[in-house]
C-alpha positions as CSV (number, residue, x, y, z in Angstrom):
1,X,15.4,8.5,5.0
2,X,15.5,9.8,1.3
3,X,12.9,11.1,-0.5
4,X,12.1,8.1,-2.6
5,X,8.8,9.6,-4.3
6,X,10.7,12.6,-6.0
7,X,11.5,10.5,-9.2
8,X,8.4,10.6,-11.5
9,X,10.0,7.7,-13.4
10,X,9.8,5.6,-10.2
11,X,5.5,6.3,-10.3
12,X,4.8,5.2,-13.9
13,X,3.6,1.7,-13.0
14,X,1.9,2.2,-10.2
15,X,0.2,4.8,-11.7
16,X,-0.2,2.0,-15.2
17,X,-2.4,0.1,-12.6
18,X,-5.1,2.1,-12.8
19,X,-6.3,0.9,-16.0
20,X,-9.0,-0.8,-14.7
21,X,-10.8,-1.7,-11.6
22,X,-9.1,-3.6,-8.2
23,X,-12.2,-4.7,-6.9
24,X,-14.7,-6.6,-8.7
25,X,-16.7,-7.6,-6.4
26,X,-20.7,-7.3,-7.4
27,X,-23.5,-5.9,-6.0
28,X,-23.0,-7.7,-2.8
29,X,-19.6,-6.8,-2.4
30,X,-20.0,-3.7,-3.1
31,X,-22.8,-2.9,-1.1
32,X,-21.1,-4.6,1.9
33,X,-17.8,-2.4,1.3
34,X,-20.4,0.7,1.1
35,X,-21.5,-0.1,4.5
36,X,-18.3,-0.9,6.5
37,X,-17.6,2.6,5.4
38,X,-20.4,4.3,6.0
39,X,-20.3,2.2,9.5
40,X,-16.4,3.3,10.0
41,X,-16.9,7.0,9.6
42,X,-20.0,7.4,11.7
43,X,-17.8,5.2,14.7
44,X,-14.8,8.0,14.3
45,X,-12.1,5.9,12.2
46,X,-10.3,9.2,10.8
47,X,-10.4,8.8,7.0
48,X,-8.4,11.9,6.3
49,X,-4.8,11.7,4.8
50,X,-2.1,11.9,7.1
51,X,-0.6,14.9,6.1
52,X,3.1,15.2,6.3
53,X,4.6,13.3,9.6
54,X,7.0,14.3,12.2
55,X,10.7,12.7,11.7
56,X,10.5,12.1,15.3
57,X,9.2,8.6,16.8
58,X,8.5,7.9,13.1
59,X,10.3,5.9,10.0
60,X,8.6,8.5,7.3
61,X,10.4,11.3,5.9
62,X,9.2,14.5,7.3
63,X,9.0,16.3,4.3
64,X,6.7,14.0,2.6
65,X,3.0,14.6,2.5
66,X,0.0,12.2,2.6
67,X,-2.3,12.9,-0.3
68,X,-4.5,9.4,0.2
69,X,-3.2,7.2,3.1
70,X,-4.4,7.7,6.4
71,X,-2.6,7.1,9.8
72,X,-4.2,3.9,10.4
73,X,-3.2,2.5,6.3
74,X,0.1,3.6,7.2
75,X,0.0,1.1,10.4
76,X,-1.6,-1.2,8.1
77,X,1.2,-1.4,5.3
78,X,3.5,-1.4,8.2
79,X,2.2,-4.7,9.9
80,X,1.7,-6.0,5.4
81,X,4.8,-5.1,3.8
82,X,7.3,-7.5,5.8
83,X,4.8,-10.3,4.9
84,X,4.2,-9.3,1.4
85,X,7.9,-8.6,0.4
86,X,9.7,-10.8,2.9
87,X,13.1,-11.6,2.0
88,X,12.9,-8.5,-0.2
89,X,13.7,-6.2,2.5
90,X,16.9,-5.7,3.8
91,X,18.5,-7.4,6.8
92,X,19.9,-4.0,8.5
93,X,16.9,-2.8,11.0
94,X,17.9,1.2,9.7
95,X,17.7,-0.1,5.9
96,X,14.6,-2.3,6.3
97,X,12.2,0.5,8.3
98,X,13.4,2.9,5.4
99,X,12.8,0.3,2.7
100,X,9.1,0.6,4.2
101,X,9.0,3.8,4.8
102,X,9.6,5.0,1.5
103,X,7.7,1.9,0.0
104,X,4.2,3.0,1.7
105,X,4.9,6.9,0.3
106,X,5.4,5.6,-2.9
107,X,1.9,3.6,-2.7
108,X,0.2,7.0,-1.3
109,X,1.8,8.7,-4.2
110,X,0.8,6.2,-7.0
111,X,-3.2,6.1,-5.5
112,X,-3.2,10.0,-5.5
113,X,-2.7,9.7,-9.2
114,X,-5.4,7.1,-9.7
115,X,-8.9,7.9,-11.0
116,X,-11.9,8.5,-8.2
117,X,-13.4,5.4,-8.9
118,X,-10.4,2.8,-8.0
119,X,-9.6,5.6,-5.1
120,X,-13.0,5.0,-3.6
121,X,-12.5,0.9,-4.2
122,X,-9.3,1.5,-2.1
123,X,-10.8,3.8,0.3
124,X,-13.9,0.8,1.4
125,X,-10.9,-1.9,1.5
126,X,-8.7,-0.1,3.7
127,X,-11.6,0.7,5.8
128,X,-12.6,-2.4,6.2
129,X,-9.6,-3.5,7.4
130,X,-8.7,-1.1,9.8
131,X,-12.6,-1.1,11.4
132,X,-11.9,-3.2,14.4
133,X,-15.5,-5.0,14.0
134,X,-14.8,-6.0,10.7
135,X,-10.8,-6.2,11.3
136,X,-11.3,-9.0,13.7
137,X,-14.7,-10.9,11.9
138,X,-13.8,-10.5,8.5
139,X,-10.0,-10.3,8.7
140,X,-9.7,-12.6,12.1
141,X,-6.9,-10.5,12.6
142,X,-7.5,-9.9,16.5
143,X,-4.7,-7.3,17.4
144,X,-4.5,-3.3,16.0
145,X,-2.4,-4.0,13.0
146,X,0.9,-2.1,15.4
147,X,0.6,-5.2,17.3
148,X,0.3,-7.9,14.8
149,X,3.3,-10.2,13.9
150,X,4.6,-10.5,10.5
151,X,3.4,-14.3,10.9
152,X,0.1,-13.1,11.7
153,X,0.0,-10.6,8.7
154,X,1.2,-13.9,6.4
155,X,-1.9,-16.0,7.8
156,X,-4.4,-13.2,7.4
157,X,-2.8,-12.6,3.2
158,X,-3.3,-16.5,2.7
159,X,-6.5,-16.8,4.4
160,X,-7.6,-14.0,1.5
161,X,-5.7,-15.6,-0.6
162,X,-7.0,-18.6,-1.0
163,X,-10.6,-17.7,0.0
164,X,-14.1,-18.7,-1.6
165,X,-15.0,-15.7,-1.4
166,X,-14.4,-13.1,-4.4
167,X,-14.4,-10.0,-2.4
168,X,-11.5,-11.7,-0.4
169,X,-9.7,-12.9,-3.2
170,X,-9.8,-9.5,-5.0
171,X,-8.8,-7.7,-1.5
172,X,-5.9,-9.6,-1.3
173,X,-4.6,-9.0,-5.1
174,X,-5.2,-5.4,-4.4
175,X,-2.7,-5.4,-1.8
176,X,-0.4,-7.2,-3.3
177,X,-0.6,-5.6,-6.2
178,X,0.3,-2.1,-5.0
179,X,2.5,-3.3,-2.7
180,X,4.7,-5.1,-4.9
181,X,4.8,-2.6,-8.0
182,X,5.9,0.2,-5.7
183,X,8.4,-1.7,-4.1
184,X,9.7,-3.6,-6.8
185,X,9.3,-1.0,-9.1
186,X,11.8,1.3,-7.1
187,X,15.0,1.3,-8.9
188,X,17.1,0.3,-5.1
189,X,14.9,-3.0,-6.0
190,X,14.7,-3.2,-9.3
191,X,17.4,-6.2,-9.6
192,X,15.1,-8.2,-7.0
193,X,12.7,-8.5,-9.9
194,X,15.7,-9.5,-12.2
195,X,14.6,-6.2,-14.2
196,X,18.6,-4.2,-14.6
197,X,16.8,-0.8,-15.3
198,X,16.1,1.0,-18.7
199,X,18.5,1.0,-21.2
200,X,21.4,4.0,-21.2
201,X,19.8,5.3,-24.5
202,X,16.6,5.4,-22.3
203,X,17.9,7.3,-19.5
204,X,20.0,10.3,-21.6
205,X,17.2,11.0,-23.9
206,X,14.0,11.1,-21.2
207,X,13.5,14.1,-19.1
208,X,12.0,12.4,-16.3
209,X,15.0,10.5,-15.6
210,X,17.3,13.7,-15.8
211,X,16.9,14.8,-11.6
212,X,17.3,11.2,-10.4
């Protein structure tokens, strides 16, 4: 797989996102997140980043290294992204696992750069999710997310997404949101959006675009 996180150009909206805060959620929310954590760290769910991967039995390049995501949000995006982007990906099975691959680096890449605060929103939310108490009550998703289906991962998004409850709601435009912005925001994808790039003008004169 290339290394699709070298271009810094490639990083500039991600990193735009953190502007202001994902999860809004009030005092109840945010005391509940607080605890799931708290709970998920004390029960041995790793939260530390997953460092740089072996090639081998994996779809992540080998010399990329995991600043934020952990093993277990990398399994998460994995069992997401199909969902999320759908069509997006490409057909070709080689194509579509690097298409994720590199998708999920350039989300670890764009929250390293984000401030502590919307890191630490990220942090409870991910938990949450990949705590299997509150995977399978809050989530209903019943399998470890390497076992759930893409149809599966599609019912649990619109179950958030069109939930009554804020803390849902704002869970699921979270991961969306990241999601979609580093994949569309790749230049491979950019004509998905219907976005051709930046102008020529833009490209000769900018020093970030120089090494792409």
């Amino acid at each position: 797989m290339n290394n699709a996180t070298s271009d810094p150009s490639d990083q500039s909206q991600l990193t735009n996102i953190d502007r202001r805060s994902f999860l809004k959620t009030g005092l109840g929310g945010a005391l509940f997140l607080g605890t799931v954590s708290v709970t998920a760290g004390l029960s041995g769910c790793a939260t530390q980043p997953a460092g740089r991967l072996s090639a081998v039995g994996t779809r992540m390049d080998a010399s990329y290294q995991f600043r934020f995501l952990t093993k277990e949000d990398i399994a998460l995006f994995e069992a997401l992204l199909p969902a999320m982007i759908g069509p997006g990906l490409p057909e070709q099975p080689q194509a579509r696992n690097s298409a994720i691959a590199g998708t999920i680096e350039r989300i670890d890449a764009g929250i390293h750069k984000f401030g502590p605060a919307n890191q630490k929103e990220l942090r409870r939310l991910f938990d949450l999710l990949n705590f299997g108490l509150t995977r399978v009550t809050v989530a209903r998703v019943w399998s470890s997310w390497p076992n759930v289906t893409t149809e599966e991962a599609h019912a649990f998004l619109e179950r958030w997404r069109t939930s009554r409850i804020g803390l849902f709601n704002n869970g699921y435009i979270a991961l969306t949101k990241i999601s979609n912005v580093a994949f569309y925001g790749y230049r491979d994808f950019w004509h998905l959006s219907g976005y051709p790039g930046p102008p020529q003008y833009a490209v000769d004169a900018l020093p970030q675009f120089q090494n792409a």
